[in-house]
N, C-alpha and C positions, 0 to 999 in steps of 0.2 A: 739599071745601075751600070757603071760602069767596072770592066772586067780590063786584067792586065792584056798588053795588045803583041807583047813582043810572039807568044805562040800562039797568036787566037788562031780557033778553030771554032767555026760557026755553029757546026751541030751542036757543039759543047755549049758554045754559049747561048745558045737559043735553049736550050735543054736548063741552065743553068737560070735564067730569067724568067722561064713558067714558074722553077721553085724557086726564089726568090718572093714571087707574086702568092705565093701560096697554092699555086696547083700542084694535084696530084700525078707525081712522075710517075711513068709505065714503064714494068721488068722491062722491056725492051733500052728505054733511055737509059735505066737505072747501069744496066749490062756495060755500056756504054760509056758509060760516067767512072764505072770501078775497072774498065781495061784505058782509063785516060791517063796519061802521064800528066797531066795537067794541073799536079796540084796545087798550085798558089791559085787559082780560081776556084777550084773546088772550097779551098778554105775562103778566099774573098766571098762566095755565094753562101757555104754552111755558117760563118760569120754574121750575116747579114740576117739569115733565117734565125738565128738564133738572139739577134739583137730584138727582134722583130718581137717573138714570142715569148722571152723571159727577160729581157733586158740586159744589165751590164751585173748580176747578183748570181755571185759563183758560190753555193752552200755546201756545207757538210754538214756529216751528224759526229755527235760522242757515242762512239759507238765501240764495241767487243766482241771478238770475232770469239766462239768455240767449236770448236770440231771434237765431237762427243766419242767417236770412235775412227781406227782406220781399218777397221778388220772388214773387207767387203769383197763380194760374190762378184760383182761386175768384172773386176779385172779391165779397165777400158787400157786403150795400148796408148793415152795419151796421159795416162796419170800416175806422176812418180808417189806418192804419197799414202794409193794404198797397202795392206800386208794381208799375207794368208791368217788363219785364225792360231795358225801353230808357229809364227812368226813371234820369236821372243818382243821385238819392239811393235807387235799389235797392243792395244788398248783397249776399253770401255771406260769413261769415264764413270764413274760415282755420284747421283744425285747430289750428294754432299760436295765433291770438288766441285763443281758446275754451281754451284752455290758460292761457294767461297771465292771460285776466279770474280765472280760477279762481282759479289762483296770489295773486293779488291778495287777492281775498277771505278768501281763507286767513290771507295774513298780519294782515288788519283782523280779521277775527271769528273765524275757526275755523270758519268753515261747516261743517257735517256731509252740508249738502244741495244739489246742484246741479238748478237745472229747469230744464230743455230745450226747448226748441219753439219754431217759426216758422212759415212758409207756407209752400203748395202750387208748390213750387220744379222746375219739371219741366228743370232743366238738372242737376240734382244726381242723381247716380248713389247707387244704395242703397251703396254702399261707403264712401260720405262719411257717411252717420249710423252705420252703423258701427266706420266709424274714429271715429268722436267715441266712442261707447262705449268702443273697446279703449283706446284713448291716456291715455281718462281714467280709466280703473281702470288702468293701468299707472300714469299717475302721480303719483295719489292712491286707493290700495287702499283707505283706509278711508273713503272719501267716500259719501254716499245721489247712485247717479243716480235721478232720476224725469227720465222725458222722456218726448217724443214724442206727442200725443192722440192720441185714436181717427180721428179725422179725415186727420192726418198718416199713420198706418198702413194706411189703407185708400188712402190713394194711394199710400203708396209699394209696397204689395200691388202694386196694381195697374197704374203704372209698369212693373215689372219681369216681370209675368207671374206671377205667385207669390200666394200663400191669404195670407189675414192670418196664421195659423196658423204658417206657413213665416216670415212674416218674423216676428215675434213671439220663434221659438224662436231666431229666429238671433240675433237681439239680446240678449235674457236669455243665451246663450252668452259674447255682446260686452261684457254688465257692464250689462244694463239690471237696475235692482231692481224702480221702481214707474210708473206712468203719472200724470200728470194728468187730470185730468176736460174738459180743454176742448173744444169741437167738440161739443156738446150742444145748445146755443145753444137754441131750444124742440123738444119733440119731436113734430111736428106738421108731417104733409110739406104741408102746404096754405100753412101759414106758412113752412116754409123753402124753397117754390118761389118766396117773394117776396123774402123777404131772406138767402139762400144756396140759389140752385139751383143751384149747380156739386158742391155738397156732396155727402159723402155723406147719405140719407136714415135715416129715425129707426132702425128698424130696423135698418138697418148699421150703426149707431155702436153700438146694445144688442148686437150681435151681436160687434162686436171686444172690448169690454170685456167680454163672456161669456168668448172665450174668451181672451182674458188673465187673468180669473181663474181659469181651468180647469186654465193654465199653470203660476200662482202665481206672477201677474202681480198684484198689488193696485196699486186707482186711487183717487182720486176721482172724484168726480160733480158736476158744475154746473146751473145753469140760465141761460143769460141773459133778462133779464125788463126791462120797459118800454119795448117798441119799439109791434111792432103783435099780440102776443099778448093774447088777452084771459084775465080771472081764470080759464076755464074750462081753457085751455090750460095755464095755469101748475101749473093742480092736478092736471091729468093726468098730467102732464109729473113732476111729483113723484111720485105713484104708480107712473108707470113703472120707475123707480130702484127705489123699495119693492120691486115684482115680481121684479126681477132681483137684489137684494139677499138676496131671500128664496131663491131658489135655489142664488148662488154665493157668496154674504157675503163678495163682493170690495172692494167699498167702505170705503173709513179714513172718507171724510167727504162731505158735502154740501156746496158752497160755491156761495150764491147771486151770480150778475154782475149790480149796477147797469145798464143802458145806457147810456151816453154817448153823444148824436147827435152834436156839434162834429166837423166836417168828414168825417163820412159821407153816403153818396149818400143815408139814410132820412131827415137833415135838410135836404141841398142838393134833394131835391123837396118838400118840407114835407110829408113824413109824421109825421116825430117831430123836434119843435123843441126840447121839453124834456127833462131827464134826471126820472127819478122823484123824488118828492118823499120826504121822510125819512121820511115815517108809514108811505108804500109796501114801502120799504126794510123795517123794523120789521117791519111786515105779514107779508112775507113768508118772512122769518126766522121771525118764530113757529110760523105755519101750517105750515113745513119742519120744525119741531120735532115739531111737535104731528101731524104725517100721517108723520114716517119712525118712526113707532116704532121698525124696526130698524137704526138707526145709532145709535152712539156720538156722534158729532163734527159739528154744526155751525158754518160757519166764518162769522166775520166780516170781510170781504176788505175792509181797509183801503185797500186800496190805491184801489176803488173809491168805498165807503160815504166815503172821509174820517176821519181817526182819531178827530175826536170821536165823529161816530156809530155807528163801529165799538163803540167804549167803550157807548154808551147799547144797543146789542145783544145786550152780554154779561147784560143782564137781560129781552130779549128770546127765548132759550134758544139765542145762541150760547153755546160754551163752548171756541172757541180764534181766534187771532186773527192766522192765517198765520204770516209772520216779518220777516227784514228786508229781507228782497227783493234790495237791491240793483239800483238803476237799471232797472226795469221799464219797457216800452217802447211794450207796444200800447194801454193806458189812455192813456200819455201822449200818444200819438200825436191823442186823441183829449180834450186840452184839460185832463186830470187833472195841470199842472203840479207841482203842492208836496208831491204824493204820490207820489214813488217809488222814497223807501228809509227804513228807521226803524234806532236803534241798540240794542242790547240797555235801557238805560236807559230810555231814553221808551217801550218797548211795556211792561216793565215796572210804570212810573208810573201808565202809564195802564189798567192791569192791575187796579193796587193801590187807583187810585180811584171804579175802579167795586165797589171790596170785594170783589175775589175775590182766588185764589192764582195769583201766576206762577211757571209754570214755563219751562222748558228744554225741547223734548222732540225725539224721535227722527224719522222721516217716520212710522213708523206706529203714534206716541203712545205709545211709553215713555216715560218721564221719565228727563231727564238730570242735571236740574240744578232744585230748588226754591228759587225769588228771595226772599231777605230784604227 
């Protein structure tokens, strides 16, 4: 294919036409690729990959974010959103309210999909996520639950004395379908002894989402990016997903995390002042493109990117574009006020204007519904 010629640089583009062909690029290239300033080929090549493997069909789901609690042990230095447990604006929500938001959304959009997940809540007994499961397939049987990250599961494993394994099966019993990808954050324990050392470590979180898909458990995969990881990290970090994708092809998607510093401890010591910049963002959607060779679905997370730049991503080789969210809470927490919730219409629009198709689709990319 041809590449723009005004800064060709041959390594790049030789590196750029293996993936394009569908070879698998090596950390080495990948390293490569995320220190190029290169990017209208980066996006001309992840474009192309991406036409290649899902076509010109950019999906979302109807979907409702809840965050069931923020009262959490971890403390990570990049998250404005959590509180201590003596923290008057700490929470737990109520099986019942967790009920009724749903209820709610239901009657506005018809959600198909509920997402779950909060903090490292060590007052909450494993019978309360549980009961979220059983209640809520009682009473809405045909709803998508995704909940709970790897992160969340390995504490509450561990909480209770119990294997991920153990708690994993009991939940898929309770009406779990799918996981989210969060609790990824980099995977790189040098970096998360600085900004999440309460976590679990890299390795355990590839390890619960192993055997969640062993289970037939399907997740997504994230990354958070632009704190104190550097390119080298980020590209590792991407491969590692590859590796485990490659074994259990448990993953629906990739979906890369913005950083937001506003009122995290990484900006109240002046480590990271700024949020990344939009070329970053682009950057590294492509490079996700262009290094998973096996995934399907790159996502562009609105919620963080912002919706225009979500839109200018879709020709960066995402090719869906989350959904409507409904009142999302831990971005917000963290200064993403006017982003956190969209209506069928304007994801739509802005679907339509970046030229491609919207659809409707299911949590693990059927299609429902094809937007006129």
């Amino acid at each position: 294919m041809k590449f723009n010629s005004e800064k060709f640089n041959p390594e790049i583009s030789e590196i750029l036409e293996r993936a394009v062909k569908g070879e698998k690029i090596s950390e080495k290239d990948g390293i490569v690729l995320m220190n190029s300033n290169d990017l209208l080929n980066l996006g001309i090549a992840a474009d192309k990959i991406r036409k290649n493997k899902v076509g010109d069909i950019v999906s979302f789901v109807l979907n409702l974010h809840i965050n069931y609690t923020n009262i959490c042990v971890s403390k990570c230095e990049f998250c404005a959103y959590y509180k201590d447990k003596e923290d008057s604006k700490g929470y737990i929500m109520s099986i019942n309210e967790i009920l009724e938001r749903i209820k709610k959304a239901r009657q506005i959009s018809n959600i198909s999909e509920v997402h779950i997940v909060g903090s490292l809540n060590q007052e909450i007994p494993v019978e309360y996520y549980e009961n979220i499961l059983i209640e809520t397939r009682k009473n809405f049987p045909d709803l998508t639950i995704k909940a709970f990250t790897a992160t969340e599961i390995f504490f509450i494993a561990k909480q209770n004395k119990s294997t991920v394994k153990e708690i994993l099966e009991r939940f898929k019993d309770a009406g779990l379908n799918f996981m989210p990808g969060g609790g990824a954050e980099i995977l790189n324990d040098e970096i998360r002894s600085k900004i999440c050392p309460n976590k679990l470590k890299s390795d355990e979180w590839l390890n619960v989402m192993e055997t969640a898909h062993k289970l037939g458990i399907q997740s997504n995969a994230t990354m958070l990016y632009g704190h104190i990881e550097s390119n080298e990290d980020r590209v590792r970090h991407i491969l590692k997903l590859r590796d485990l994708q490659e074994k259990t092809n448990g993953f629906l998607g990739f979906i890369p995390l913005s950083f937001h510093p506003k009122g995290t401890n990484l900006n109240n010591k002046g480590l990271v002042t700024m949020p990344v910049s939009g070329i970053d963002d682009l950057k590294v959607i492509a490079i996700a493109r262009i290094l998973l060779n096996n995934f399907d679905n790159i996502r562009a997370y609105w919620v963080m990117l912002g919706k225009n730049l979500a839109q200018v991503a879709l020709h960066y080789g995402a090719n869906d574009f989350d959904g409507t969210i409904g009142n999302e809470n831990i971005t917000y927490a963290a200064g993403k006020i006017s982003e956190r919730s969209a209506d069928i219409e304007e994801l739509k629009n802005l679907i339509k204007g970046a030229n491609r198709i919207p659809i409707i689709r299911t949590t693990d990319y059927k299609i429902l519904k094809i937007l006129d």
